[in-house]
Structure formats: C-alpha cells, structure tokens
C-alpha positions in Angstrom: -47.7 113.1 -58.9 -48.0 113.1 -55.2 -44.9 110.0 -55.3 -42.9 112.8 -57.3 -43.9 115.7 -55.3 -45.9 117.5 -57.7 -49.0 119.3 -57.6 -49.4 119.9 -61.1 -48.3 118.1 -64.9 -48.0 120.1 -67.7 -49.7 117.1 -70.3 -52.3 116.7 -68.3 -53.0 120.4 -68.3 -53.0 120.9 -72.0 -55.4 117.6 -72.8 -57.8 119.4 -70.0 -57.0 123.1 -71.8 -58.0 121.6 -75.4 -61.2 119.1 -74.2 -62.6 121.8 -71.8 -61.5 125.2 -72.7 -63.9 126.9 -70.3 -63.6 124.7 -67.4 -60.0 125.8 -65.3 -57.5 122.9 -64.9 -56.5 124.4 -61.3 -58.7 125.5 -58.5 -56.1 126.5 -56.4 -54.0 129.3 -56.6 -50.6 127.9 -55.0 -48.9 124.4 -54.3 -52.3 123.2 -51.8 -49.9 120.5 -50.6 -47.9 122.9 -49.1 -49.0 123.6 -45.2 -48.0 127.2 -44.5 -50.3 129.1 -41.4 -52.7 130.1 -43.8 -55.2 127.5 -45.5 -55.0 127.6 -49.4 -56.9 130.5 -51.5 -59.1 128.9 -54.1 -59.6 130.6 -57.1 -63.8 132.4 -57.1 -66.1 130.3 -59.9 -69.4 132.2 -60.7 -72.4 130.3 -59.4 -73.9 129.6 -56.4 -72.0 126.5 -53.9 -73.7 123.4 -54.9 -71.8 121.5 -51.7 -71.2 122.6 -48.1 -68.5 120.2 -47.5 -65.1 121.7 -48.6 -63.7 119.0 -51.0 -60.3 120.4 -50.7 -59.5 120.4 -46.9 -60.9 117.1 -46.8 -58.7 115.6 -49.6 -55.8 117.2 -47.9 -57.0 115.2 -44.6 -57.3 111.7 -46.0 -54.5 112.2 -47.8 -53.0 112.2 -44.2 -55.0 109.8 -43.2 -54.0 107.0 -45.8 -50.7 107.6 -45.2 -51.0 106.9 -41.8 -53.0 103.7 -42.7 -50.0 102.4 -45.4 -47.1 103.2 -42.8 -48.7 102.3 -39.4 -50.7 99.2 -40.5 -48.7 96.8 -42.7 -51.1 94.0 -42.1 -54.2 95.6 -42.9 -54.3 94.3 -46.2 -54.3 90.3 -45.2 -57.8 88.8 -45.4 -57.1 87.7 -41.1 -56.6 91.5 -40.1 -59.0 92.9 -42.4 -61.9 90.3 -40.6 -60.6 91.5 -37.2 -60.8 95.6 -38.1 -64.5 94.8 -39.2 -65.2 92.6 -35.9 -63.6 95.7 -33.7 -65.3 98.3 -36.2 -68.6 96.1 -35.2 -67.9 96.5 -31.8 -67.1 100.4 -32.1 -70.4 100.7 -33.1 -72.2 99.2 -30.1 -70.0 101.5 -27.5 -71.6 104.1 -30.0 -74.9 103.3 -28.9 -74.3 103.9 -25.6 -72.2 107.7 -26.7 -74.4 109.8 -24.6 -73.8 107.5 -21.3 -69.9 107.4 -22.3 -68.8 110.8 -23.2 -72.1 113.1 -23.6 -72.9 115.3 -26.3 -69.7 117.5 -27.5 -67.0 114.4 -27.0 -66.6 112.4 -29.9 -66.0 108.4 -29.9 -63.0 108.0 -31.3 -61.7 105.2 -33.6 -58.1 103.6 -33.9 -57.0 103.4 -37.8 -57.9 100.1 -38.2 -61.1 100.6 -37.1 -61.3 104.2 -39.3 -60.5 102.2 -42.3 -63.3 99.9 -41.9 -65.7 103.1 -41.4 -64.7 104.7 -43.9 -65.0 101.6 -46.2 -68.6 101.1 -45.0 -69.7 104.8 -45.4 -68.7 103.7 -49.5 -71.7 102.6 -49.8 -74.3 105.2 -48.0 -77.8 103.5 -48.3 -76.5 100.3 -46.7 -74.5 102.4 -44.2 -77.3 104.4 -43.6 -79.6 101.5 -42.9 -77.0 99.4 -40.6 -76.3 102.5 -38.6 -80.3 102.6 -38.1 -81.1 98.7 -37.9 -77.9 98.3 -35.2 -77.6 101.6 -33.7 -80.8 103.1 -33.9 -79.8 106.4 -35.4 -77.5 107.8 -38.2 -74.1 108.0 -37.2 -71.9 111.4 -38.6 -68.2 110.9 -39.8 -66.7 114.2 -38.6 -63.2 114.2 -38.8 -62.6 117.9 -37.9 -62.5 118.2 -34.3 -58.9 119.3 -32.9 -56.1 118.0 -31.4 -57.5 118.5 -28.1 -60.8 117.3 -28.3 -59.4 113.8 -30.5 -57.2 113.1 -27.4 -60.3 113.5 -24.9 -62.5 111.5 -26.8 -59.8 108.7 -27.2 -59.1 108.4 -23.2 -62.9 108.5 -23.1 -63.5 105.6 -26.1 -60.6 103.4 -24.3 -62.1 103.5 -20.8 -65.7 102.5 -22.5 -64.0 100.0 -24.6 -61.9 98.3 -21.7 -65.2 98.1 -19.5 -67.2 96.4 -22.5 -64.5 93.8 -23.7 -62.3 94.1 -21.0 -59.2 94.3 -23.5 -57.0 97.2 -24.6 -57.9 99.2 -27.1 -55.0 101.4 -28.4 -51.2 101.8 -28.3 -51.4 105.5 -27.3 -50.1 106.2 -23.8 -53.4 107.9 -22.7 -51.6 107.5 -18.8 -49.1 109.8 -19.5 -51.2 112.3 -21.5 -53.6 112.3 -18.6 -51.3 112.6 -15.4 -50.4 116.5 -16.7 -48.6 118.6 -13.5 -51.7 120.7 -13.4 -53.7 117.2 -12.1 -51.1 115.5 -10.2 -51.1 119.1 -7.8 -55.2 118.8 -7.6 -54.6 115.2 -6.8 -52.0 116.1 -3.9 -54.3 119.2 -2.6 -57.6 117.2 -2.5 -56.9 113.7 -1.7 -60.4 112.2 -2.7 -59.6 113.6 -6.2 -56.2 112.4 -6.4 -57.5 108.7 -5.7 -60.2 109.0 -8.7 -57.2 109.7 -10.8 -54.8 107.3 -9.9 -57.8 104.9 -10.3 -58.6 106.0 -13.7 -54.6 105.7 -14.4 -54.3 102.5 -14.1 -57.0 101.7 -16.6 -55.3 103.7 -19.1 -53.0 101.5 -18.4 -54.9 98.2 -18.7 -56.1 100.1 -22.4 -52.8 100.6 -23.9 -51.7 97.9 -26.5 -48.1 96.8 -25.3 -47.0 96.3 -28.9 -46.6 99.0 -31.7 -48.7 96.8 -34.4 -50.2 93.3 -33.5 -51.9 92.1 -30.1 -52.9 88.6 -29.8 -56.5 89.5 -28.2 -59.1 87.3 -26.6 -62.5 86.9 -28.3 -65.9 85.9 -26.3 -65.7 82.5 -27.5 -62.0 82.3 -25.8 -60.4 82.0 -29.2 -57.3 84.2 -30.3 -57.6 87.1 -33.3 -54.9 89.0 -34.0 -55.8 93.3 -34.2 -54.2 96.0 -36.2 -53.8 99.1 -33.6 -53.0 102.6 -34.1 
C-alpha cells in the first residue's frame, strides 16, 4: 500500500467490516500520509487513553526514518557493516555516559543512522535493553526522537566533538563547519577576538569530524586494524 501510494484498500476494509463490526477499520479521518500544516484529526473512541505515546506521529516518523536507512545506507544489511554499526552503537553508548559533561541536561546525544538502526534494534527487546543500559551505563537511557530541527543539529555538533576527542576519528558526513560559522558568529568572532579564536578552533574540528565520503570510511580501530562504517 505505501509502494502504491495508498492509505487505504477496499478488501481489506470489508474482511475487518465483517470479522469486527464494532471495531472501526480507520482511525484517521483523512489521507495521514499526507503532510499539510496541520497534524491529522483522529477520529474520538470512548474510553479512557490506555497509552501516552501517540502511535500515529510515531509511525509517521519511522516511516521516515526507514526510508532514510534503505536509501542512505545500502550496506547496512552485509553481516561486515552490520558488526561495525553495533561496535559504533557500543561506543555511542559510553560518550552517553559521560552526557552531562558533554552536552548537559536539555542537549540530546545524537546518533548517525547506522548507529539509530542498531538502537532501535536493541530497544526490540526491552528487559535486555533495559538491563545493558544499567550494567554499561549505569542508568536507563530514553529514545526520544522528537526534539526539532534545531536542537538535532546542536546536539550533533555537540556528539561529533565528544566522539572525535574519544576515538579521535570522524563521526559524520554532515558539514557541522559550515552550519556552525553562521554571519551572526563570524561578526562576534571579528568584534571580540578571544571569541573568534575559540571558534575557528572549534571549526577545524568540525572539520576533523566530518566523514569525507557520502557512505563508507575505512576507519581505524584500537587494535590498528581497518572496519569499514555506514555514516549518515
């Protein structure tokens, strides 16, 4: 259906119709895969909610996100990049123990796809997830894959920079450099000099962070052997 661009199917609605005749076969009230200013109505069901998370903006978001993963990382399903996602995921989670030191309390780490795709396959299954997190981190680690554009992009400089000084290797392809050096801090940078030297510093480690190639890296482990990586 979603290959065919279709948000509904006529058979499928009259098998639900004749097994559950009190039970709706639509909760929405228009076309949800259609992105308009307004986020779609859902229709009310009596009772009270049995869930806080909204099931439907979230299905919308890793619809997204798999997309992303089948077009941007065309490797990911090889037994080689899949063992490298899990040894960066691994090292994700140590930066993760050092979050408050790295970005504080409202920045979020953020992970590169390959990276997300490992998460995500961990969270799967909860009570091991939820006992790694504790026996590795030392405290449960929240998912939260709402914060905006803004905050994504702040947290990304912020996990590249952490993840450079760890490993000393680059983390994404994203040109955090260019996002950084906006006009409004190149004209601090001229006006107080000590200021503008703190940011070409920090520059030119974005720089060192950025991946040079759109998909693989040959990377460096510990033991001085090579691993290729999956990047966003």
């Amino acid at each position: 259906m979603i290959e065919s661009e279709k948000w509904t199917d006529p058979e499928s609605e009259g098998i639900w119709k004749a097994q559950y005749p009190g039970s709706p076969y639509q909760i929405w009230e228009s076309d949800p895969t259609i992105f308009g200013t307004e986020a779609p109505n859902l229709e009310v069901v009596d009772g009270p909610p049995k869930y806080s998370l909204d099931l439907v903006s979230a299905s919308l978001r890793q619809r997204v996100y798999i997309t992303r993963v089948m077009n941007e990382c065309p490797g990911i399903d090889s037994s080689a990049e899949r063992r490298q996602a899990i040894s960066r995921y691994y090292k994700f989670l140590l930066l993760m123990k050092k979050k408050e030191k790295i970005t504080g309390k409202y920045i979020p780490l953020v992970p590169t796809l390959d990276v997300d795709l490992a998460w995500h396959t961990h969270q799967l299954f909860p009570r091991v997830y939820h006992d790694y997190c504790l026996s590795h981190v030392g405290r449960e680690i929240n998912h939260n894959d709402t914060f905006g554009g803004k905050v994504i992009g702040n947290g990304l400089r912020h996990t590249s920079l952490a993840w450079l000084d760890a490993y000393n290797e680059p983390y994404t392809t994203k040109d955090l450099r260019r996002a950084y050096l906006t006009p409004s801090r190149v004209v601090m940078g001229i006006l107080f000099p000590p200021y503008g030297i703190m940011m070409v510093r920090v520059g030119e480690k974005l720089k060192r962070a950025q991946a040079r190639t759109l998909q693989f890296l040959i990377l460096t482990n510990g033991d001085g052997s090579g691993a290729r990586g999956t990047f966003e």
